[in-house]
C-alpha positions as CSV (number, residue, x, y, z in Angstrom):
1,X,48.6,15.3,34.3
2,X,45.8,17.5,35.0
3,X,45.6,19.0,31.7
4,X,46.2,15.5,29.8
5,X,43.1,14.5,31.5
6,X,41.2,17.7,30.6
7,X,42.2,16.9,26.8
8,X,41.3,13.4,27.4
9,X,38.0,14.4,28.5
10,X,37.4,16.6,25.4
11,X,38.4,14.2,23.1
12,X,35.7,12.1,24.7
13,X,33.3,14.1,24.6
14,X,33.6,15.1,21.2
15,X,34.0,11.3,19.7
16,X,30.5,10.3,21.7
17,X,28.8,14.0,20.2
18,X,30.1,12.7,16.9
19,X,29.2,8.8,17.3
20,X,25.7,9.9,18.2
21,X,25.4,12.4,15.8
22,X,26.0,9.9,13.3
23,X,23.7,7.4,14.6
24,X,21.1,9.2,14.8
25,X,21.2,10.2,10.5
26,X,20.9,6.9,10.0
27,X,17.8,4.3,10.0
28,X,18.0,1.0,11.5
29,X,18.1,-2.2,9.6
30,X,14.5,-3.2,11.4
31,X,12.5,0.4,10.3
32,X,14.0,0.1,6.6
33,X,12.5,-3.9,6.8
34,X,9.3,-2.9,8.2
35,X,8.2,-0.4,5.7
36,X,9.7,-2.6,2.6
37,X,8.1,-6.0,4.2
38,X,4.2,-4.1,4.3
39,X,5.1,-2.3,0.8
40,X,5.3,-5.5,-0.5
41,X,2.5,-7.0,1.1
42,X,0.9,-4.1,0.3
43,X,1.6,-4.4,-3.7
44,X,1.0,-8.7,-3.4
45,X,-2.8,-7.7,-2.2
46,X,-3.5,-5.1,-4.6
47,X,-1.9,-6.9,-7.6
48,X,-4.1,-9.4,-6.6
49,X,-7.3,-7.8,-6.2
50,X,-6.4,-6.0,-9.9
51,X,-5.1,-9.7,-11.4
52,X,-8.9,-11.1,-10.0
53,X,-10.7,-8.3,-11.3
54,X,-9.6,-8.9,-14.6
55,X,-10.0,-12.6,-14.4
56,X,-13.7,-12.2,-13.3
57,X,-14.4,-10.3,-16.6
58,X,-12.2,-12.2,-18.9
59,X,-14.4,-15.2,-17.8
60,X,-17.8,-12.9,-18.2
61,X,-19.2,-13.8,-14.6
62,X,-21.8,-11.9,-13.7
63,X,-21.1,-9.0,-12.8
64,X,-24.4,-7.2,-11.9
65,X,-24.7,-8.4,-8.6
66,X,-21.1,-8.0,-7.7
67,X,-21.0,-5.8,-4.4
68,X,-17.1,-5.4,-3.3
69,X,-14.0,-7.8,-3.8
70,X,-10.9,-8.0,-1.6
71,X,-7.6,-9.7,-1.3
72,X,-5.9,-11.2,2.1
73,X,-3.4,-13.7,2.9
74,X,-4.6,-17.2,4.3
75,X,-1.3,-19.0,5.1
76,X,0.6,-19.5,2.0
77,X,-2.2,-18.0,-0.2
78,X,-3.4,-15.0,-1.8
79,X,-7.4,-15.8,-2.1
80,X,-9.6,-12.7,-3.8
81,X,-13.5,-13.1,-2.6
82,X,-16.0,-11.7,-4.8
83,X,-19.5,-11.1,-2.8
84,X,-23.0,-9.9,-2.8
85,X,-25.3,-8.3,-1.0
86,X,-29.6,-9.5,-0.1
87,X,-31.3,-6.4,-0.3
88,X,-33.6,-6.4,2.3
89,X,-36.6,-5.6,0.3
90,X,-36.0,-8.2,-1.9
91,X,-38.0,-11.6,-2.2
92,X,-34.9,-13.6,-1.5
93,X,-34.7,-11.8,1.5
94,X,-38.3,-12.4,3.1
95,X,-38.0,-15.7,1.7
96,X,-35.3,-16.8,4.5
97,X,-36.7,-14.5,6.6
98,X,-40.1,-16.8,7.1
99,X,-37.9,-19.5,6.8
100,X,-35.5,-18.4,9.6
101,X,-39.0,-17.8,11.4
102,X,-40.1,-21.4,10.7
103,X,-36.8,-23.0,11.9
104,X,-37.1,-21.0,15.2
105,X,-40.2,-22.4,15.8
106,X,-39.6,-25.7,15.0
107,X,-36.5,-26.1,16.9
108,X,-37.8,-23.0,20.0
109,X,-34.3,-21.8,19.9
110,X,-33.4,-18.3,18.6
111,X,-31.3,-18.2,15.4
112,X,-28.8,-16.0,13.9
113,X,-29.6,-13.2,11.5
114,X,-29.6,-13.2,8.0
115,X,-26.6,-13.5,6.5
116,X,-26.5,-10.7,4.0
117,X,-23.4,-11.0,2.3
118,X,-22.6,-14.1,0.3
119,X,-19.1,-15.0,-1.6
120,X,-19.8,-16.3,-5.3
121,X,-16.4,-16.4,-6.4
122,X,-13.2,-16.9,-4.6
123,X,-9.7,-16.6,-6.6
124,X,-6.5,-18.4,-4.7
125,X,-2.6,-18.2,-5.9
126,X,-1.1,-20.4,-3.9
127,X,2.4,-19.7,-2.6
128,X,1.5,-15.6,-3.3
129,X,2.4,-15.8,-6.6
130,X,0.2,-13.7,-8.4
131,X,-0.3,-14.2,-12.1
132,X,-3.4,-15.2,-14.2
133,X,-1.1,-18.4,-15.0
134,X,-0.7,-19.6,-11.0
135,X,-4.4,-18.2,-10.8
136,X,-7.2,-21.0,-9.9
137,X,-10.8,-20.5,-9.9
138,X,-13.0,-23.1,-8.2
139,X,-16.3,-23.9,-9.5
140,X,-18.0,-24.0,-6.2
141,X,-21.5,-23.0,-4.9
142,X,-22.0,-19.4,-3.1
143,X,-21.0,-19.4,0.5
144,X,-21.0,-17.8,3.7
145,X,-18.1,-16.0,4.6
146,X,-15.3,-17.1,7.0
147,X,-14.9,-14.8,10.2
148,X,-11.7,-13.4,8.6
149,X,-13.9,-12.1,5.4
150,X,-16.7,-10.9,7.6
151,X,-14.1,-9.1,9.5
152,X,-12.0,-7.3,6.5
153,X,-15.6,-6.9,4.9
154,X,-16.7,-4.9,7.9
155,X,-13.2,-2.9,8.0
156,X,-13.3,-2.2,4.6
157,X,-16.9,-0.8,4.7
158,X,-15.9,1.5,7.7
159,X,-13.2,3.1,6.0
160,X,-15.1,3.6,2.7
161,X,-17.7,5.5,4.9
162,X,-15.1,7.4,6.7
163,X,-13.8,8.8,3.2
164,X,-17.3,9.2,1.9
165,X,-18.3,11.7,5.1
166,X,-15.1,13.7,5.6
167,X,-14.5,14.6,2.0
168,X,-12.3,17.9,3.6
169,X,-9.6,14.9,5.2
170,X,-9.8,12.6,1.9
171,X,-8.9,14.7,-1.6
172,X,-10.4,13.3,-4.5
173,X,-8.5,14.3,-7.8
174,X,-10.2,15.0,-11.5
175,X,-9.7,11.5,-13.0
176,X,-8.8,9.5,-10.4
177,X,-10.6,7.1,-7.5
178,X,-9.8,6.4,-3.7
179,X,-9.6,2.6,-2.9
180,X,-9.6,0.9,0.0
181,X,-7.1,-2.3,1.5
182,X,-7.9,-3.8,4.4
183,X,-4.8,-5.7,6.1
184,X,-5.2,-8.0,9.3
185,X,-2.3,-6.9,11.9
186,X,-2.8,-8.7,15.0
187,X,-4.8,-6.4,17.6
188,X,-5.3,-4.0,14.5
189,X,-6.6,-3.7,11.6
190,X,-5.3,-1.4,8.8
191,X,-6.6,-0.1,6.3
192,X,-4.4,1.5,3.8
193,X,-5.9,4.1,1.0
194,X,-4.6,4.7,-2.0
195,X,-5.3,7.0,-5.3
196,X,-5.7,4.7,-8.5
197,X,-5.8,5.9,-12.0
198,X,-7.1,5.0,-15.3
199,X,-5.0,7.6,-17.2
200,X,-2.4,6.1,-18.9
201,X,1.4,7.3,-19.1
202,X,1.9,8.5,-15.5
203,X,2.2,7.3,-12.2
204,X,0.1,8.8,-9.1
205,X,2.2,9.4,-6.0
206,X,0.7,10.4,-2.6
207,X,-2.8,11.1,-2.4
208,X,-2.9,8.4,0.5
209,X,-4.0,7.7,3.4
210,X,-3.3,5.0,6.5
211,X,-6.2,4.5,8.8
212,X,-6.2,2.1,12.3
213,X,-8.8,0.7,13.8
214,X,-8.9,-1.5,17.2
215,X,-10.2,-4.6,16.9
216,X,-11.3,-5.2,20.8
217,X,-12.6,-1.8,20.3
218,X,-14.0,-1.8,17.3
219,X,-13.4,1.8,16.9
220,X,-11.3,4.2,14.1
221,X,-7.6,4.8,16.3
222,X,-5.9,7.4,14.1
223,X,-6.1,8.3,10.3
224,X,-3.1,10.0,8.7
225,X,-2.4,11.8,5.0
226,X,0.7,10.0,4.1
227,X,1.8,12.8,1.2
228,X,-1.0,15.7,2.2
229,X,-0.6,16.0,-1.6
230,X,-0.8,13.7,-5.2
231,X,2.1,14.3,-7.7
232,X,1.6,12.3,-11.1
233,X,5.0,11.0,-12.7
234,X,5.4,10.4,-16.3
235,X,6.2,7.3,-17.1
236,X,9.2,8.0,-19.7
237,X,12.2,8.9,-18.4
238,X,13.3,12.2,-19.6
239,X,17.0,12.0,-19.0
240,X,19.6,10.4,-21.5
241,X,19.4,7.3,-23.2
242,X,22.8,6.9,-21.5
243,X,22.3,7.5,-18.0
244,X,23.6,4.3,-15.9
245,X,20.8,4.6,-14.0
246,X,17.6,5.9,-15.1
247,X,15.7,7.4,-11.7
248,X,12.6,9.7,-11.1
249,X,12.0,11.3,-8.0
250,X,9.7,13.3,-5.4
251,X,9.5,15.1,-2.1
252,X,8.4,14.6,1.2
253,X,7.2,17.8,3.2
254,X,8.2,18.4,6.7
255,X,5.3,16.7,8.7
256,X,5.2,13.7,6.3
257,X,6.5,10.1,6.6
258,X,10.8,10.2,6.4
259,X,10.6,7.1,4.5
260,X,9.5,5.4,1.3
261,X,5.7,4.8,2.2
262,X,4.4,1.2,1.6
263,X,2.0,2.7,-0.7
264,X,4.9,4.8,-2.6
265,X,6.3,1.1,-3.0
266,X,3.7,-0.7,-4.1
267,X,2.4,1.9,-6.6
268,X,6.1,1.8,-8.1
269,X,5.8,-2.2,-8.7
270,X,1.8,-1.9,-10.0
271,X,3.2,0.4,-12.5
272,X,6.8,-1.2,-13.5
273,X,5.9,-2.4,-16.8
274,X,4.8,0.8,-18.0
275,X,8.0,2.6,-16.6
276,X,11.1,3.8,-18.4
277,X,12.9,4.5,-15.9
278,X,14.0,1.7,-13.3
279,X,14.5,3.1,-9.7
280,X,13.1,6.0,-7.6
281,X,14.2,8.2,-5.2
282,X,12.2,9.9,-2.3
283,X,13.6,12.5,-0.5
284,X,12.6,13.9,2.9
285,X,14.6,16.3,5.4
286,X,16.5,13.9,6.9
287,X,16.4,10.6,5.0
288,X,16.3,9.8,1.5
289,X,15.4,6.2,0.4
290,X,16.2,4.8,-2.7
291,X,14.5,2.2,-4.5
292,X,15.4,-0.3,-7.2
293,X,12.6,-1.7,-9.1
294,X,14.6,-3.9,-11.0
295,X,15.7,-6.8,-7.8
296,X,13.2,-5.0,-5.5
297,X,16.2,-3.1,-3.4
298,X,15.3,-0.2,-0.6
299,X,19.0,1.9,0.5
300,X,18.0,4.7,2.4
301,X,21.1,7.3,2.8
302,X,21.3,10.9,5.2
303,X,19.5,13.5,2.5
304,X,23.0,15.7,2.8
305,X,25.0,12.7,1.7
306,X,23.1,12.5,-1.4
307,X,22.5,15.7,-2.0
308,X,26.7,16.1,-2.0
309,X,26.2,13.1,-4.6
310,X,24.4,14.5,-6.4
311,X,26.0,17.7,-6.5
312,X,29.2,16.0,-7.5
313,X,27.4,14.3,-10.4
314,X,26.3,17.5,-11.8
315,X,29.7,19.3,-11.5
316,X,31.4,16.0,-13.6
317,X,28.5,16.3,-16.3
318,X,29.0,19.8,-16.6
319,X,33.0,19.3,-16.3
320,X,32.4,16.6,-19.6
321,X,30.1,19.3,-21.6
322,X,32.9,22.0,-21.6
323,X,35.7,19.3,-22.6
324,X,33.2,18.1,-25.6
325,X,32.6,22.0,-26.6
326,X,36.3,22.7,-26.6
């Protein structure tokens, strides 16, 4: 009896090793959501601000006294603000300055400053589908920014100055731009930074960053360098015509995120119509996610079971080349 119960207790042990060995290769259904949900929102706010941007020029609005643009989500829309700045040592500028002083005066109650930054142009999509089609462009007078624009305004300014003074932390490739999006998340604010190109026939990967700052603090929480590194994929696919499934892929070092970054995603979708290839593979130590851009599906698989995949994929192809050659 004594030793059934010592074999017992083996057997136990070993099947609860095993279970939570198992359980711990793979990623739970709410982490694979959470970095698919903000790579798409991700991708819907920068398609938008590129969809805008090339809305504003094909409808030759002035341009010159354009400061910044951003995208963010009011409800059911995507609206993209175009603003300007006063410059201080403007006319304009001293012009509501006396006037500002007259009003206080007149009504011997202190007013607020200047407003310096006014929207001319506001884009909306309603229902976040963004497309020139769907777009709609009031024709409405300059106004004052809503609290939310002030605030991702503000955000977005921070984190262009943080880039611009530690030049060691942000990497600036030959050809290529750092742009900031600002994203409202509750008690946070982040801002993700991403590497944009005019180059055509590739795809940049990595050269991003993620940067949190507290809103009750006002204050810069943590910056990270998603990819420490920028890789730039062709666009053509260089396998065979008949592959089933035309992939691409790259590497995450140890240190880096596991996952598919939202910025990995949404750079994927910005680029899909200039791809030849149709899903994308990112491979870390422990995880590798794999992404469709075709229906906009995220797997994510233990990196050993796909690297025995892919192993047995190679052995059949090369198994098929020596049948065709004898």
């Amino acid at each position: 009896m004594k030793r059934c119960n010592k074999y017992t207790y083996w057997f136990l042990v070993f099947s609860l090793l095993s279970s939570y060995l198992a359980s711990a290769q793979k990623i739970s259904e709410k982490e694979k959501n959470k970095v698919f949900l903000e790579g798409l929102a991700l991708y819907t706010i920068i398609l938008g601000n590129w969809t805008s941007n090339d809305l504003y020029y094909e409808n030759e609005f002035d341009t010159y006294m354009i400061s910044g643009y951003l995208s963010y989500r009011d409800k059911d829309t995507l609206k993209t603000i175009f603003w300007r700045e006063i410059d201080t040592a403007s006319v304009e500028y001293k012009t509501k300055l006396y006037k500002k002083a007259g009003d206080t005066i007149a009504s011997e109650t202190p007013d607020k400053p200047i407003e310096l930054r006014w929207v001319v142009k506001t884009v909306r999509y309603n229902n976040m589908n963004v497309t020139k089609k769907n777009a709609r462009i009031a024709d409405e007078e300059e106004r004052i920014p809503t609290p939310m624009e002030k605030m991702l305004m503000d955000y977005r300014a921070k984190a262009y100055k943080e880039i611009n003074s530690d030049t060691l932390f942000f990497k600036q490739y030959e050809g290529t731009k750092l742009k900031a999006v600002p994203i409202d998340a509750g008690k946070e604010v982040r801002v993700y930074v991403y590497t944009s190109t005019l180059k055509e026939g590739i795809v940049p990967i990595g050269g991003d960053y993620l940067l949190l700052f507290d809103k009750k603090e006002n204050a810069l929480i943590s910056k990270e360098d998603l990819h420490k590194e920028c890789i730039f994929i062709s666009a053509q696919y260089n396998g065979k015509a008949s592959d089933a499934s035309k992939s691409t892929l790259h590497n995450h070092k140890p240190g880096t995120a596991e996952l598919i970054t939202p910025t990995d995603m949404a750079t994927l979708l910005l680029y899909k119509s200039q791809l030849q290839w149709d899903e994308h593979h990112v491979v870390s130590e422990k995880y590798t996610s794999i992404f469709s851009l075709v229906d906009r599906k995220l797997d994510i698989m233990a990196t050993k079971d796909y690297e025995a995949l892919r192993t047995k994929r190679t052995e059949k192809d090369n198994e098929a080349k020596k049948r065709r050659m004898h």
